[in-house]
N, C-alpha and C positions, 0 to 999 in steps of 0.2 A: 812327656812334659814333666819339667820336676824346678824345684826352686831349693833355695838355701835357707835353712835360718844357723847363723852364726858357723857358717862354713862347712855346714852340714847339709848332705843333698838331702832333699823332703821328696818324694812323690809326692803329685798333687791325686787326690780320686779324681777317676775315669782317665789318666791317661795308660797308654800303655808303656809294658814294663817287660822285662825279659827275667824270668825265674829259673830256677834250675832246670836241667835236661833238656833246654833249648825250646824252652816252652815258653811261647810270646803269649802276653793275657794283658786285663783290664786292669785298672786296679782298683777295688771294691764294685767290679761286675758291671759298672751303667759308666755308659760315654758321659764326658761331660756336658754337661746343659748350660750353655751359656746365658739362658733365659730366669737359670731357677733364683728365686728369692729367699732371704734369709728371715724365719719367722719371729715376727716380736713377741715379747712377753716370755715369761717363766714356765717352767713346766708345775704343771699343781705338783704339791708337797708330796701325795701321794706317789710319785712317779722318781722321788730320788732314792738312789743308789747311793749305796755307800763307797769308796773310792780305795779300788783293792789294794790288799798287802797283809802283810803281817807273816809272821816265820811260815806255818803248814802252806801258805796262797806260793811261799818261795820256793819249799822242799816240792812241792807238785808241778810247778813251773822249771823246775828243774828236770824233775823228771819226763816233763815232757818234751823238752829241749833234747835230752842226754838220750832220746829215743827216737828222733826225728819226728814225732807223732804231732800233728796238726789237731786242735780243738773245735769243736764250735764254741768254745767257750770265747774265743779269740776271735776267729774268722766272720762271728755272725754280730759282732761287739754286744754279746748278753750281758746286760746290765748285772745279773749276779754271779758274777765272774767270781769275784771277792767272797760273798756266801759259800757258793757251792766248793771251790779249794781251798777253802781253811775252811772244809769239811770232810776235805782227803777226797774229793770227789773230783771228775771230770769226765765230760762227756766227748769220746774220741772222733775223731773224721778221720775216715778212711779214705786210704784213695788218694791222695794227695789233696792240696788246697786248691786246685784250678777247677771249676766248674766247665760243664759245655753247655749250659744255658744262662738265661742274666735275666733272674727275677726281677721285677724291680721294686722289689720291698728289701731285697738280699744284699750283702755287701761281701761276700765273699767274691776274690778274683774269677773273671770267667776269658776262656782261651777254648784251645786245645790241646788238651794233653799227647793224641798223636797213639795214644795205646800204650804211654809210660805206664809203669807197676812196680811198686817196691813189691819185690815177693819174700821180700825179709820181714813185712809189716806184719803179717800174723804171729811172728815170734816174737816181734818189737812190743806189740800191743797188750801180750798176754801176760810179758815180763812186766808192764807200766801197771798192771791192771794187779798182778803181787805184790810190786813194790807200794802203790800204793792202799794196800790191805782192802781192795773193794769186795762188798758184799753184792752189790749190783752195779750193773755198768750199762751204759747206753752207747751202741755203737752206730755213730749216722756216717753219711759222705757224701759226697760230692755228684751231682749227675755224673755220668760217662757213656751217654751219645757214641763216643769213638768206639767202645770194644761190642764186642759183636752180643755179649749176654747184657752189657750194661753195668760191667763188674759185678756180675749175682755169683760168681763162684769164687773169686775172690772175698768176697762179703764173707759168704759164708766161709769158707778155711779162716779166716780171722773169729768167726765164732766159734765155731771147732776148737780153735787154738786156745781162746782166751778158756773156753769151759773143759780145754786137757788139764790146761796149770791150774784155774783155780773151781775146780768141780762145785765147790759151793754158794760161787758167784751167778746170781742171776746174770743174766743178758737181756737189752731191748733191743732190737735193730729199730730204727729209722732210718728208713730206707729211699731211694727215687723210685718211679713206677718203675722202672726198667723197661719201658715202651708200651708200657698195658701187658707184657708176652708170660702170658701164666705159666711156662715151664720156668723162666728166669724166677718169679717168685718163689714157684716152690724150692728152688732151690735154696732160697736163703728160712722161709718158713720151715721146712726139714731140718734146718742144721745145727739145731738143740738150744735154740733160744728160747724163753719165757713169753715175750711181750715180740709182737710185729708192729711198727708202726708206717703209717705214709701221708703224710701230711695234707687235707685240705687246703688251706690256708686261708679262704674266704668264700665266700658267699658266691652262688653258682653266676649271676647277672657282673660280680665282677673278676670273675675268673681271668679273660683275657685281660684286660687291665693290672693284674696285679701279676699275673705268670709268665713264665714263658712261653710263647705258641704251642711249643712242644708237648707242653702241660696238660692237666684237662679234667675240671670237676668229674665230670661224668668216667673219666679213667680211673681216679683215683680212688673214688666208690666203687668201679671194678675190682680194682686192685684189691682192698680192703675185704670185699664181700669173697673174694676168690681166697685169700688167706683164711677168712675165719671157714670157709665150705672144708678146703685141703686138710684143714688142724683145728677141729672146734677146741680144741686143752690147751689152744696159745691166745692168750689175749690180743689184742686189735686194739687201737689208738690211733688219733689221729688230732689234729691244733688248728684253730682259728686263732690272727689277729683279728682284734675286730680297732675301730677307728678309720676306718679307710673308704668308708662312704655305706656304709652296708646300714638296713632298715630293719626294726625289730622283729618284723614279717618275715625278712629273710634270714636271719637268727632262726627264728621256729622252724623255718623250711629245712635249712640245712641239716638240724637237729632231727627233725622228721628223717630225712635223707641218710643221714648214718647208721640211727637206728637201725632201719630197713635192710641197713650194708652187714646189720649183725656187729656191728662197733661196738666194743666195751668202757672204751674208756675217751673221753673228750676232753681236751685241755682250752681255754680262754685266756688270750692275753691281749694287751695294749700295742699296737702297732706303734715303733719310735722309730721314725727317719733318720737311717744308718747316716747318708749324707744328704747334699744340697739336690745330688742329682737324680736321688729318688723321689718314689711318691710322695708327697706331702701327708701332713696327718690332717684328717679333719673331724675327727673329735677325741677327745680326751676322758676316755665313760671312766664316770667315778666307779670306789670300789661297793657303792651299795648297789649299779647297775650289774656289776661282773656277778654279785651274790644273786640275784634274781635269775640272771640266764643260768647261774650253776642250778638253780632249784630248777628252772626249766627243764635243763637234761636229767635229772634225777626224776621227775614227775614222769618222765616218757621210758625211763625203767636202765638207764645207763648204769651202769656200774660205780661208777663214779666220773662227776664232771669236777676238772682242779680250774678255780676259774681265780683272777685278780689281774689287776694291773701291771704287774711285773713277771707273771706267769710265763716259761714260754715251755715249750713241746716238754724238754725232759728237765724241769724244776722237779726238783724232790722226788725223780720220780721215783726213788725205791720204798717211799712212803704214800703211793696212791693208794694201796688196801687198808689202810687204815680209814677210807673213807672217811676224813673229817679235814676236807680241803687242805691236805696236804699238814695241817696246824697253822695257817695262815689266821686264824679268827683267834688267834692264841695272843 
């Protein structure tokens, strides 16, 4: 389904769409809902973004056009889009942009890929990651359900890659489970990265609600605990949205939980409804609540917890050791 404005075709989200390589998908991952309602009122002050541009946000958008390389800066619409590239910064997605699961907090398109691979992308990625002089770099992607590892070995040759060209560039993966299969992790934990991450994303009671089936708290705290056994000298990370119905009780729970998982580092952020046809938000926690759950994971011995309202998984992440919430209180 798609409509004009001024002679120009729009997709609308949730219809489907035909993308390169003959790859049918959603677009922004959730059907439409002809049910959903548009919410009144302003979003608190705290919650505005600044409205990207300026020449470095252009010379990085170029380069990642001129490299075919997909963002989550883009894909996942992160409010600090604008911040983090006119800071020569970006965080890559690998694997193409089509998902094979449809979170419903996600806006990224979800299809099937079918087992497409740029196997040019590890060269693509490691050249984007010189040109734009990065000291660290955060490499996430896309589920892929369809290949038989989950893409864990392409993951990793793209980290390979990027740490041949630029040996003094950290690396984070952000990673999918890759089906719970702890040979697919190790494969990408092995492959000379700094930080492993796999996202949480909520609280265990709304796991199915916010995931995809596929998903699965209790997997993902496998995952996590099985990386930090395989390489205790690689860091462990992992993100909560919180707004999405979750109770302070299960804040501590969860927190409890990762700990246990041997997690070092825990990020908090504001869950913001990509579109109409996702979850809704239902609360808006100021940022004196985000400062209290960050003291909460520092009190149970985390490494550092990066918490605020605009926070999301890899915000500032090559500044989490500095341990002073990234300079958010600054």
């Amino acid at each position: 389904m798609s409509t004009s404005l001024k002679g120009i075709p729009v997709v609308v989200s949730g219809a489907k769409i035909d993308k390169d390589h003959g790859i049918r998908a959603i677009k922004n991952g959730i059907k439409r809902n002809a049910n959903a309602t548009i919410p009144g009122g302003r979003k608190p002050s705290w919650l505005r973004a600044r409205v990207p541009g300026g020449k470095v946000y252009g010379e990085v958008r170029e380069t990642v056009r001129k490299h075919r390389l997909s963002t989550v800066c883009e894909e996942s619409m992160c409010p600090n889009i604008g911040e983090c590239w006119n800071n020569g910064t970006a965080t890559l997605m690998l694997m193409g942009d089509v998902c094979t699961r449809a979170c419903r907090f996600c806006a990224v398109d979800t299809g099937n890929p079918r087992g497409w691979l740029d196997h040019e992308e590890p060269q693509h990625a490691a050249e984007a990651v010189r040109l734009m002089g990065l000291r660290y770099v955060v490499l996430t992607s896309v589920d892929r359900d369809d290949l038989a590892d989950g893409g864990a070995a392409h993951y990793a040759a793209c980290v390979r890659e990027v740490k041949r060209v630029n040996p003094q560039t950290a690396v984070e993966a952000l990673t999918p489970d890759f089906g719970g299969v702890h040979a697919h992790v190790d494969t990408v934990v092995n492959s000379g990265l700094e930080v492993f991450a796999q996202n949480v994303e909520t609280v265990r009671r709304l796991t199915h609600d916010v995931r995809d089936p596929r998903a699965g708290y209790e997997r993902t705290l496998d995952v996590l605990a099985h990386a930090k056994a395989m390489r205790p000298d690689v860091l462990t990370k992992t993100s909560l949205m919180l707004g999405l119905g979750e109770t302070e009780q299960e804040i501590g729970e969860v927190l409890d939980d990762l700990r246990a998982a041997g997690v070092d580092i825990v990020t908090f952020g504001q869950y913001l409804r990509p579109t109409m046809n996702h979850l809704p938000v239902t609360r808006y926690v100021p940022p004196e609540d985000f400062e209290k759950y960050r003291q909460w994971g520092l009190e149970r011995g985390f490494l550092e917890v990066v918490s605020g309202p605009l926070v999301r998984s890899s915000y500032r992440a090559d500044k989490v050791l500095e341990k002073n919430n990234v300079g958010l209180g600054a």
